[in-house]
C-alpha positions in Angstrom: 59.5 51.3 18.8 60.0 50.8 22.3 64.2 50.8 22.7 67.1 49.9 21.4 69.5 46.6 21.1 72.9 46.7 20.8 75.1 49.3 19.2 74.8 48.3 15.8 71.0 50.2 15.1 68.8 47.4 16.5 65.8 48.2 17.9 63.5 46.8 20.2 60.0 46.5 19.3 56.1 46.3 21.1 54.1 44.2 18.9 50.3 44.4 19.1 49.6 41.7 16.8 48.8 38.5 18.6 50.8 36.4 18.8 53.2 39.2 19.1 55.9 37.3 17.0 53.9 37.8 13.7 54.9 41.3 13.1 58.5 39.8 12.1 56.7 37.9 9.4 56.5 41.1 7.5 59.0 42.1 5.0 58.0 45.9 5.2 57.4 48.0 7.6 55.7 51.6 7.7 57.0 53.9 10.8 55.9 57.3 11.5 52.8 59.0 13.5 50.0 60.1 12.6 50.1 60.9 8.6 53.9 61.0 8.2 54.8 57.3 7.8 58.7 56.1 5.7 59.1 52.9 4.4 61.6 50.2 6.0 62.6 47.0 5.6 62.9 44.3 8.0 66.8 42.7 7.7 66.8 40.5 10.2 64.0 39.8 13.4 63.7 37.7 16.0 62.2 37.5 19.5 64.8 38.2 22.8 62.8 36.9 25.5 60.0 39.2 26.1 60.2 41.5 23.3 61.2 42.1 19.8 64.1 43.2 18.4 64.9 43.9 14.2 67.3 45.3 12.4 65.8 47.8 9.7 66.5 49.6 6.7 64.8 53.0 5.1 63.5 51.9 2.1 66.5 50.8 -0.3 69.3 52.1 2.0 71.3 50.4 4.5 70.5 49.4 7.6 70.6 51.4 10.4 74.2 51.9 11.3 74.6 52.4 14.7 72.4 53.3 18.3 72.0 56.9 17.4 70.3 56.0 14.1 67.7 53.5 15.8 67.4 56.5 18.5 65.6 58.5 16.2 63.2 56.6 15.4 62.0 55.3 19.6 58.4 56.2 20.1 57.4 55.9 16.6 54.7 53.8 15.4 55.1 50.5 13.0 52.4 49.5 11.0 51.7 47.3 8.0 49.9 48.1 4.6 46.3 46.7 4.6 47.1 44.4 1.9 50.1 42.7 3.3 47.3 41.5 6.2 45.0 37.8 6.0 41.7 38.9 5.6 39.5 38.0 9.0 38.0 35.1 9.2 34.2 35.6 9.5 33.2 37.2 12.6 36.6 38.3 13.3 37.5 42.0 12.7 41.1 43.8 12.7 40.5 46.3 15.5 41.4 49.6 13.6 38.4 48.3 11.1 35.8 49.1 13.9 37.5 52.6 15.3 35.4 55.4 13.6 32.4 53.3 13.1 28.9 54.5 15.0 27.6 52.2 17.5 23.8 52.1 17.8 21.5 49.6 20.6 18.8 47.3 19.1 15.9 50.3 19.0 18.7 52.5 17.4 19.7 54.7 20.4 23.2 56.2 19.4 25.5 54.7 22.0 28.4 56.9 20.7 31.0 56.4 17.7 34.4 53.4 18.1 37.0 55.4 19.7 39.4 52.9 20.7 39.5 49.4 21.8 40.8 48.0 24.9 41.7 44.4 25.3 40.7 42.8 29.1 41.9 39.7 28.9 38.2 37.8 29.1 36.8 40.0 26.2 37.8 43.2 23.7 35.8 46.5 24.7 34.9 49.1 22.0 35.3 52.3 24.0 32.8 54.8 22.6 32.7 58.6 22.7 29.2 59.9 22.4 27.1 62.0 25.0 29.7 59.9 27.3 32.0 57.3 27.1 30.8 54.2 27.4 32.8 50.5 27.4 31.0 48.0 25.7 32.0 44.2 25.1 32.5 43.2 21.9 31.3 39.7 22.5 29.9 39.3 19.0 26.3 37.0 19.0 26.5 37.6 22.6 26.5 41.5 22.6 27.4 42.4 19.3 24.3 41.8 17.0 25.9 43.1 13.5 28.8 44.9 12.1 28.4 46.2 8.6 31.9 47.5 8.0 30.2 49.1 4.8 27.9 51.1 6.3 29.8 52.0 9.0 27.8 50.6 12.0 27.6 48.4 14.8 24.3 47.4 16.5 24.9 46.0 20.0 22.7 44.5 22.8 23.1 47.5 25.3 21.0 49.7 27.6 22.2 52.9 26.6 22.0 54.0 30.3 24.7 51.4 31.6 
């Protein structure tokens, strides 16, 4: 959650789905960090201009009631459970489906392991954490050879010296 709406326990939200409206299009919510995560439900969403904004309730209880209430809950994280998401079209992967997985080149030099991923605007970048950290495009058939989400590993077109 990024801020707060109104006095009546609206918040304001950074979406990272693209387009960024489609996070109102779920019903239920997780928010939390790291393993701690509560249940809400979305009451009512809506854009307001540049951002989000939703009204939310824990679990089966009332909305949030007022600005102090949504307060609590400003730099927490909002994410969905895996089932409630389309699955990918092929070639198309959800982002936190490539973070952990090992990145090898084409003669199977480790490049490092998925760290995060960083969007450019031309092109998505795995960032890797290996020996170093290295930013590789993820321009699958261009860069990307293969990911095998099963076996945990990407094979990419890369000099492991760049």
């Amino acid at each position: 959650m990024s801020g707060l709406f109104g006095v009546k326990g609206w918040i304001k939200v950074y979406s990272y789905t693209r387009p960024a409206a489609n996070l109102i299009e779920y019903e239920d919510w997780l928010i939390g960090r790291q393993d701690a995560w509560r249940p809400f439900r979305v009451i009512d969403a809506r854009e307001q201009g540049k951002t989000l904004i939703a009204q939310i309730a824990p679990g089966d209880e009332s909305p949030l009631a007022d600005r102090d209430a949504a307060a609590a809950l400003i730099d927490f994280e909002i994410a969905v459970e895996r089932d409630q998401l389309p699955e990918p079209e092929p070639g198309e992967y959800y982002w936190f489906d490539l973070v952990g997985l090992d990145v090898v080149n084409r003669d199977g030099t480790e490049l490092g392991r998925v760290k995060a991923m960083m969007e450019t605007g031309a092109n998505d970048v795995l960032v890797l954490q290996g020996d170093r950290e290295r930013l590789v495009p993820f321009v699958v058939g261009e860069i990307i050879d293969e990911v095998d989400l099963k076996a945990g590993r990407i094979v990419a077109d890369w000099d492991p010296e760049f």
